[in-house]
C-alpha positions, 0 to 999 in steps of 0.5 A: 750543527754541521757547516758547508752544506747546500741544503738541510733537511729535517728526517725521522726526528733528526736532521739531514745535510746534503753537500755537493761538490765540484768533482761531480760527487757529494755526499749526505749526512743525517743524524736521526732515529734510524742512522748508524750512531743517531741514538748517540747524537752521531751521523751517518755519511754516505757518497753521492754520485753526480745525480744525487743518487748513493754510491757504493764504489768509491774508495770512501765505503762501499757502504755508508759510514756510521758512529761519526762525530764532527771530526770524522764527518768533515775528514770524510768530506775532504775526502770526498771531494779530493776524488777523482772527477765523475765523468757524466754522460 
């Protein structure tokens, strides 16, 4: 079980986080029977942008990352949140 996160949810037989951070992005991370590594108890990240939608262009992935135990998911959480500040309009 992950910490820190704003809301969980349950999805395809596995589970889903979703984090939300001060700088305008945030970020989901699930581990089901379709995500990258789910078969393996692993999780799938991918970035939010301030609306909740994915995004592709950060320097995070232009994809999502896959196969990632605890570690790398709360590495790339930092990450996240050390981006620069979305600006909204």
């Amino acid at each position: 079980m992950l910490d820190g996160y704003k809301r969980k949810y349950n999805i395809h037989n596995g589970v889903g986080y979703v984090y939300e951070f001060e700088n305008g992005y945030g970020a989901s991370v699930v581990s089901h029977d379709v995500s990258y590594g789910g078969d393996r108890g692993l999780y799938e990240i991918a970035v939010l942008d301030s609306k909740g939608d994915l995004c592709y262009s950060t320097p995070i992935t232009d994809d999502v990352v896959g196969y990632a135990g605890k570690t790398t998911v709360y590495e790339t959480l930092d990450r996240i949140k050390s981006l620069k500040v979305v600006e909204t309009t």
